[in-house]
C-alpha positions as CSV (number, residue, x, y, z in Angstrom):
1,X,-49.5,6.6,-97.0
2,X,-48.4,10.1,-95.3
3,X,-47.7,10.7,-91.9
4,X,-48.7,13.9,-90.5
5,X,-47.3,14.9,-87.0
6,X,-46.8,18.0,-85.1
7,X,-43.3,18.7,-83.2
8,X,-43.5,22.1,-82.9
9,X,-41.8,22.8,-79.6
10,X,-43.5,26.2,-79.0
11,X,-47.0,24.5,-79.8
12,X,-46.1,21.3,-78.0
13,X,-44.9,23.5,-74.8
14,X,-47.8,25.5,-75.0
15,X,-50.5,22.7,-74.9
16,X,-48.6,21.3,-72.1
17,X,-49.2,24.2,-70.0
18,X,-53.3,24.5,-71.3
19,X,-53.4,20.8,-69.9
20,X,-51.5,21.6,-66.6
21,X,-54.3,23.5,-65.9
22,X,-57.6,22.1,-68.0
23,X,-59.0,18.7,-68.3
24,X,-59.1,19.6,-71.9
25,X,-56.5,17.4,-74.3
26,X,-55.4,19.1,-77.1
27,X,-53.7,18.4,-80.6
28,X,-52.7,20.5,-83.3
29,X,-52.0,19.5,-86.8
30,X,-51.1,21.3,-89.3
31,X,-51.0,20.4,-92.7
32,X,-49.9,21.8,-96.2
33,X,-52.9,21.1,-98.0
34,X,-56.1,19.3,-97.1
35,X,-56.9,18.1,-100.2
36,X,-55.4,17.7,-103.9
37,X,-56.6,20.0,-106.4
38,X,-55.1,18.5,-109.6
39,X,-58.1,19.8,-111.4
40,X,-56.1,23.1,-111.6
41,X,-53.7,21.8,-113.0
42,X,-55.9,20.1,-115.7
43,X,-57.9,23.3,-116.4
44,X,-54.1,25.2,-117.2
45,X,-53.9,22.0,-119.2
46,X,-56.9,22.5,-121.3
47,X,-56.8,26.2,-121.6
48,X,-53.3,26.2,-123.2
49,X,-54.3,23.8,-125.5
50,X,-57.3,25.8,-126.5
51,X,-55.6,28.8,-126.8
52,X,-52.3,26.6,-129.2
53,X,-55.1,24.8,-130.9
54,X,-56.8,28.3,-131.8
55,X,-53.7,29.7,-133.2
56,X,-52.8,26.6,-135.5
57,X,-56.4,26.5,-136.9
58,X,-56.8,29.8,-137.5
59,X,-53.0,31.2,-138.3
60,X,-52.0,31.9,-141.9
61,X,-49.0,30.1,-141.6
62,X,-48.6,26.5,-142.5
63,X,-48.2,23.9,-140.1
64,X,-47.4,20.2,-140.6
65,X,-49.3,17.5,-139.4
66,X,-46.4,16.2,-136.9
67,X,-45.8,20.4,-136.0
68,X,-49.7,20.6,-135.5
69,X,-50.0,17.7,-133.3
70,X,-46.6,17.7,-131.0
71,X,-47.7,21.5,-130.4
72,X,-51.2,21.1,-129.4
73,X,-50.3,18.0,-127.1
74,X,-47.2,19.9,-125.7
75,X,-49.2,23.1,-125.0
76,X,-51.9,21.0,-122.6
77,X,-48.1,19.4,-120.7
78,X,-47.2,23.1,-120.6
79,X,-50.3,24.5,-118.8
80,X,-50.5,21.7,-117.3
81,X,-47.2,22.4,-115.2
82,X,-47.8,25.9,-115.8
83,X,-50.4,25.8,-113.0
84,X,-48.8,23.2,-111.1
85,X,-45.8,25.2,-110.1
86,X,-47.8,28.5,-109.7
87,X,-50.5,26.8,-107.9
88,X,-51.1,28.8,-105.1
89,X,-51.6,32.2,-107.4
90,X,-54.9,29.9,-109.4
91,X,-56.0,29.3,-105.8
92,X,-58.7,31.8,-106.5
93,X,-60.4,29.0,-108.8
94,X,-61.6,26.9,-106.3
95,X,-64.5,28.9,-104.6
96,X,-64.3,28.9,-100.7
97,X,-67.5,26.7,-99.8
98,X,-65.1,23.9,-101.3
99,X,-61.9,24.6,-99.9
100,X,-64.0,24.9,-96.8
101,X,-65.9,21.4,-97.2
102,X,-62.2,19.9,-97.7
103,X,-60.9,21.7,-94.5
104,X,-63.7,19.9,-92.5
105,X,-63.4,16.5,-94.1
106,X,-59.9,16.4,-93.3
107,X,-60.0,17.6,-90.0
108,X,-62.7,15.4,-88.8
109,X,-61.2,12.3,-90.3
110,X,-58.0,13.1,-88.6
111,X,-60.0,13.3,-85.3
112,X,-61.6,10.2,-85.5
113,X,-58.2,8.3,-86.8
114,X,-56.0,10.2,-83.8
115,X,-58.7,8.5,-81.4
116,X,-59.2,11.9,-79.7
117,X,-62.5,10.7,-79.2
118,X,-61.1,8.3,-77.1
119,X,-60.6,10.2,-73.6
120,X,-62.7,9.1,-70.3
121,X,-64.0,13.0,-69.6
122,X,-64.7,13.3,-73.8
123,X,-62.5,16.4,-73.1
124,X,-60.8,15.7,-76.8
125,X,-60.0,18.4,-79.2
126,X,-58.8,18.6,-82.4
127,X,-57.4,22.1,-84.0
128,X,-56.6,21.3,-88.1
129,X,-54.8,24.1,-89.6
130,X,-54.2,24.0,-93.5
131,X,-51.9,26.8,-94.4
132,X,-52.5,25.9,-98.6
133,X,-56.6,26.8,-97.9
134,X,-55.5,29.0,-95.1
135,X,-58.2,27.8,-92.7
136,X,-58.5,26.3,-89.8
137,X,-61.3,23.8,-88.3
138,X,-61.5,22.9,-84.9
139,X,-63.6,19.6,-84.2
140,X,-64.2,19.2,-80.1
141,X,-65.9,16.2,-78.3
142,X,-69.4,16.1,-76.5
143,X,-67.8,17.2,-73.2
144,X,-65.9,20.0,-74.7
145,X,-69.1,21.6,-76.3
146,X,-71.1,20.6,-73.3
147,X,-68.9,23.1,-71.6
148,X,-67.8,25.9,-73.7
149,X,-70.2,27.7,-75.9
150,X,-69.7,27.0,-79.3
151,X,-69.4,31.1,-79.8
152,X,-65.6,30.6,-78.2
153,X,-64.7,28.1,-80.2
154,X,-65.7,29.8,-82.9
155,X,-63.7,32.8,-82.3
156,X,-60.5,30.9,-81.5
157,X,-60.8,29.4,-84.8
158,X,-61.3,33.2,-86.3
159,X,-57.8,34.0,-84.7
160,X,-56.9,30.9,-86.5
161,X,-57.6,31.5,-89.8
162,X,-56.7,35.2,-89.3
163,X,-52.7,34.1,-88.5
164,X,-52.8,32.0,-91.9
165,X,-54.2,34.4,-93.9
166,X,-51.7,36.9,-92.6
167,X,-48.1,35.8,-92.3
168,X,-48.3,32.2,-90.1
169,X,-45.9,30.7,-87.9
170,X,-45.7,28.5,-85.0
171,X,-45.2,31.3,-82.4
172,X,-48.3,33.0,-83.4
173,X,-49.9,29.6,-83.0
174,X,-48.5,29.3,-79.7
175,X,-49.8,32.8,-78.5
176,X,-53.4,32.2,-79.8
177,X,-52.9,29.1,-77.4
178,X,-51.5,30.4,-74.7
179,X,-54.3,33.3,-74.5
180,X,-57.1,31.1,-74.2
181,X,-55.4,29.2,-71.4
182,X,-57.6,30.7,-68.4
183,X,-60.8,30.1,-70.8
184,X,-59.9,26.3,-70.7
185,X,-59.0,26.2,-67.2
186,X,-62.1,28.3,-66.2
187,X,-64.4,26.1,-68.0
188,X,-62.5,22.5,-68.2
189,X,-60.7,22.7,-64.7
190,X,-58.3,20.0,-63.7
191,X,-59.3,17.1,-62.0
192,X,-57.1,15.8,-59.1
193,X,-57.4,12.3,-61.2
194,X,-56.9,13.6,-64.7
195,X,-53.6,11.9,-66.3
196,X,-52.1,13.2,-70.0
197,X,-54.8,10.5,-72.5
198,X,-53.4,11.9,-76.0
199,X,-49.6,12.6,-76.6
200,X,-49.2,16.3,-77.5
201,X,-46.9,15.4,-80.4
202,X,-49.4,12.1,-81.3
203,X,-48.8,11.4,-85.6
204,X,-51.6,9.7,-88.0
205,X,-50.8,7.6,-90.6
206,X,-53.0,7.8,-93.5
């Protein structure tokens, strides 16, 4: 079981001042990875072993049965942790529809098991970042689309995914934030009744 949380003082602070001003409750989480890709590390596996077992089989020199064997099965271990360690550089082997698919899985599970769902106006809204995939995925409630086009949200998840791609950090994240304050407040504007429903610093167990 992990616990995923966001502390960030900058992002924390500058939620609090979107909500001082919007019905809208926000919460960030950012994670290091969406999913596990361990298959990367099994195809470094398998190709090193190929590559060993091509050698032995074919190489003029002689090789023991015990050389032969502790070689091949060493070189799969080798690749193996090979790709582990230099994981992100064999990113480019998982295509982009699935590192997108796992982005949106992740991010809408985490919405539903954060009960952002759960607010009286459905003003909930969840922003996922996942700096491993470097993409973002923002999943909003019925009275959050209801009131801002879905081509807005879409471009605040652009800036998004343009900060991790680039060089992220929390400040950045902070600023995105902070400069689509007035589009929250112009289109989700306080309510005289409206009280905080979702901590801005709220963690998930999974």
């Amino acid at each position: 079981m992990s616990k995923i949380k966001n502390n960030n003082e900058n992002i924390v602070n500058a939620i609090s001042k979107i909500e001082t001003n919007s019905n809208i409750e926000i919460v960030l989480f950012k994670e290091e990875k969406a999913a596990d890709y361990t298959d990367i590390q099994l195809f470094g596996g398998i190709v090193f072993t190929i590559i060993v077992f091509t050698f032995l089989m074919f190489s003029k020199a002689i090789f023991g049965n015990y050389l032969f064997y502790v070689l091949t099965v060493g070189s799969f271990f080798i690749g193996y942790f090979i790709f582990l360690f230099f994981e992100k550089q064999f990113m480019f082997l998982v295509n982009i529809k699935r590192k997108n698919v796992n982005v949106e899985i992740r991010a809408r599970a985490i919405f539903q098991k954060a009960g952002i769902y759960k607010t009286q106006k459905q003003t909930g809204m969840l922003i996922y970042l996942a700096v491993f995939e470097k993409k973002s995925f923002i999943v909003s409630d019925i009275g959050v689309d209801t009131l801002i086009s879905e081509e807005i949200l879409k471009q605040l998840q652009t800036k998004f995914d343009n900060t991790l791609k680039s060089s992220y950090s929390e400040k950045k994240i902070s600023d995105i934030l902070l400069n689509y304050s007035d589009v929250f407040s112009e289109y989700i504007p306080k309510k005289q009744d409206d009280t905080n429903e979702i901590p801005n610093n709220i963690s998930v167990d999974f």
